[in-house]
C-alpha positions as CSV (number, residue, x, y, z in Angstrom):
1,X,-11.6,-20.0,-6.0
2,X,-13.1,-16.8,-4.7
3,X,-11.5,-13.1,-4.7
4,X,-11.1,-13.9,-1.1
5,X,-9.7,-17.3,-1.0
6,X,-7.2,-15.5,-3.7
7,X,-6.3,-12.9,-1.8
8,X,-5.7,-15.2,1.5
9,X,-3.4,-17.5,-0.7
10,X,-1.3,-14.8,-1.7
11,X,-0.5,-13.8,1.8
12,X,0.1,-17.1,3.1
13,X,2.7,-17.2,-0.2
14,X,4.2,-14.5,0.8
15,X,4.6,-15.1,4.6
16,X,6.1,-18.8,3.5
17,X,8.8,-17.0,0.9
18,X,9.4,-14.2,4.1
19,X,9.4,-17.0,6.4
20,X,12.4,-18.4,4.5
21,X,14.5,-15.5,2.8
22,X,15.7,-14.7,5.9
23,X,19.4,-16.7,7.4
24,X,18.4,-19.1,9.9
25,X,20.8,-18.2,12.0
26,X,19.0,-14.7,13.0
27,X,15.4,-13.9,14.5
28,X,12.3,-15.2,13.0
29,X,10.2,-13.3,10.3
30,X,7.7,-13.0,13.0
31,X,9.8,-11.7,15.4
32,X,11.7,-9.5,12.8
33,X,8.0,-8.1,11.6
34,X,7.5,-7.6,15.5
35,X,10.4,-5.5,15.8
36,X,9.7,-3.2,12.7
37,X,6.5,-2.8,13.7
38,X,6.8,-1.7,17.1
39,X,10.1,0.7,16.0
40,X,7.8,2.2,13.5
41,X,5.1,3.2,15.7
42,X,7.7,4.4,18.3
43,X,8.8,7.1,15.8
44,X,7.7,10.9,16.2
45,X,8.0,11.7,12.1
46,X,4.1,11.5,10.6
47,X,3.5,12.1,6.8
48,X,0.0,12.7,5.4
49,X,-1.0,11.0,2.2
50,X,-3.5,12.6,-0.4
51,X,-5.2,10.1,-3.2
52,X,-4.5,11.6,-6.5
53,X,-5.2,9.3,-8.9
54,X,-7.4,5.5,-9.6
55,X,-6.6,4.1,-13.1
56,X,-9.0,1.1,-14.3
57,X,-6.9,-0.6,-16.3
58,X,-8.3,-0.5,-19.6
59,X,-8.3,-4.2,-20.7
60,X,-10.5,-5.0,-17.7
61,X,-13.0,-2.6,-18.7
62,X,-15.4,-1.9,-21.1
63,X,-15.8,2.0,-21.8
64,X,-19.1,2.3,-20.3
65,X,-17.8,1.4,-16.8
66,X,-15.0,3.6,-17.4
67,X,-17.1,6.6,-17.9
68,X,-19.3,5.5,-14.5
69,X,-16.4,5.1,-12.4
70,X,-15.0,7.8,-10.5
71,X,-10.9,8.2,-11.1
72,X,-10.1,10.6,-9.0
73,X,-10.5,10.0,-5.1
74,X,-11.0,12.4,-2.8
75,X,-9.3,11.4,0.7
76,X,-6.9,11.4,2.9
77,X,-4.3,9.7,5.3
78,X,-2.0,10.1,8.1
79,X,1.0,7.7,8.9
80,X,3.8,7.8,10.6
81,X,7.1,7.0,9.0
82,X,10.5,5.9,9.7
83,X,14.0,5.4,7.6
84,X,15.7,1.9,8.7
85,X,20.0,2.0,9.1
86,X,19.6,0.8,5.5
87,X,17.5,3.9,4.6
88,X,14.5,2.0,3.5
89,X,11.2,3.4,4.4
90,X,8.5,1.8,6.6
91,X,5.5,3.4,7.7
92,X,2.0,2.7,9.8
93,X,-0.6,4.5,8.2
94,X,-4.8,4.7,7.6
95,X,-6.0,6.5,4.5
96,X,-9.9,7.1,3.6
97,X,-11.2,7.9,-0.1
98,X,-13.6,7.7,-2.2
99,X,-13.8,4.7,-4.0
100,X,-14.8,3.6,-7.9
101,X,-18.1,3.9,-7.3
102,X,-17.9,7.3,-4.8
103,X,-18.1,5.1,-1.6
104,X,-16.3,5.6,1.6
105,X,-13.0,3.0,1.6
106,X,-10.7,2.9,4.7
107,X,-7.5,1.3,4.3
108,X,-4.8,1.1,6.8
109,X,-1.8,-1.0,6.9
110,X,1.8,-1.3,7.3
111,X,4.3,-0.2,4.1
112,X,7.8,-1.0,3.3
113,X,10.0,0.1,0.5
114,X,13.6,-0.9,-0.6
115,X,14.8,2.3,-1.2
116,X,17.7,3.7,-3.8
117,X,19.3,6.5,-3.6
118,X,20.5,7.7,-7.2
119,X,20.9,11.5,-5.9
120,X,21.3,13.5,-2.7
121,X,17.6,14.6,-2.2
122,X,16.0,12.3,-4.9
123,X,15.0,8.4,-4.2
124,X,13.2,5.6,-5.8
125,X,11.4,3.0,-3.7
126,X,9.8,-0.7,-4.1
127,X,7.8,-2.4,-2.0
128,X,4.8,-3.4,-0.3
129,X,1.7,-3.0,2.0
130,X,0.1,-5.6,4.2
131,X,-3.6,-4.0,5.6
132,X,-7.4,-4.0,5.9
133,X,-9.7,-2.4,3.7
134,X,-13.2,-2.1,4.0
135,X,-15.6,-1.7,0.8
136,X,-19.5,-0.9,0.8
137,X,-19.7,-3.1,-1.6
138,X,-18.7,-5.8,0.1
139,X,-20.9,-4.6,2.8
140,X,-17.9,-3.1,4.4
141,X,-16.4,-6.4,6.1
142,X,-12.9,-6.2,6.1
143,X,-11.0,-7.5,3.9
144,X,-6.9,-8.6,4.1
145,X,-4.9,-6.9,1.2
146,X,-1.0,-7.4,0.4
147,X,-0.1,-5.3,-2.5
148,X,2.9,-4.1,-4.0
149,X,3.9,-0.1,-3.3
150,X,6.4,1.9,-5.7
151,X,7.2,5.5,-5.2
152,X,9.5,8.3,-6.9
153,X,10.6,10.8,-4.1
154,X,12.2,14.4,-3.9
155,X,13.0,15.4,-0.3
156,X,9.9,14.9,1.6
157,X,7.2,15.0,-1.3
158,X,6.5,11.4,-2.8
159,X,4.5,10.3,-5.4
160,X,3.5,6.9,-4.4
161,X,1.4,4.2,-6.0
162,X,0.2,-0.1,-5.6
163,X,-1.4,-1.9,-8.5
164,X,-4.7,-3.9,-7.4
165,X,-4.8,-7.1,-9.4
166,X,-8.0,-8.7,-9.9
167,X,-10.3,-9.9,-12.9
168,X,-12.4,-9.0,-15.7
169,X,-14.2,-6.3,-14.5
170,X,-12.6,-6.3,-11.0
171,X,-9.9,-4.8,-9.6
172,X,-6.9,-4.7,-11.8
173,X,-6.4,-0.7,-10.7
174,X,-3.6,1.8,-10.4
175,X,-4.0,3.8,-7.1
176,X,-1.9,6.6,-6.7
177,X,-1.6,9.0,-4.0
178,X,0.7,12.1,-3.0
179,X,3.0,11.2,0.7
180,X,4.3,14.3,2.6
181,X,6.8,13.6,5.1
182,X,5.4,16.6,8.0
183,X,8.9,16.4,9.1
């Protein structure tokens, strides 16, 4: 199975499980998504995201690619963001950074995260991110991504991160970027 078929069989997974966590008696997942969605683009709150951080997993690695590959990203992003009535975050967003190998990658997607609330100001969030990306080595066709999103926030300053699984060689990365709520 290719990276592609992979990736294609993990979202269809996921949309099945989505498709039946929810009580039958209430709105379908596709109308549910629908309705987030369309509530989150209506907001007026926009954050900016800045990549901070790309760690290659180091048991997917030798330590010559290590040293070739470019870990931190310059880039940045602009979303906008909303708090549900259960104070979890979701957000539409489009980011740009340099990649591994210095090149141009686009992402842009829609994020949600379950979020707890241990303090006044401070939260903790888990999640994840359904979106497009577009790699030039991949000759920058775009490519479907659902990954998982975890973040440690104080007020509106967030450190925020999604692990990219893969193989030997491939993938298998810690991204991290800094998320600044504007507002």
């Amino acid at each position: 199975m290719s990276f592609r078929q992979q990736w294609l069989a993990i979202v269809v997974m996921f949309l099945s499980i989505t498709a039946f966590a929810g009580d039958s008696t209430t709105e379908g997942v596709w109308s549910r998504a629908k309705s987030a969605v369309t509530k989150t683009w209506q907001s007026e709150d926009y954050e900016l995201y800045v990549p901070v951080y790309t760690w290659h997993n180091r048991h997917y690695y030798s330590h010559e690619q290590i040293d070739s590959y470019n870990e931190y990203p310059l880039g940045l992003g602009v979303g906008k963001y909303r708090f549900d009535e259960d104070g979890d975050w979701h957000a539409l967003y489009a980011m740009a950074f340099l990649d591994s190998h210095n090149e141009v990658e686009p992402f842009a997607g829609y994020g949600f995260e379950k979020m707890w609330h241990p303090s006044g100001d401070f939260r903790i969030g888990a999640g994840y991110t359904v979106g497009l990306t577009m790699r030039q080595n991949e000759n920058y066709a775009p490519m479907p991504a659902i990954l998982p999103l975890a973040s440690i926030e104080y007020r509106r300053l967030s450190v925020q991160s999604t692990y990219v699984p893969g193989y030997n060689g491939n993938g298998n990365i810690l991204f991290t970027w800094f998320r600044w709520q504007t507002k």
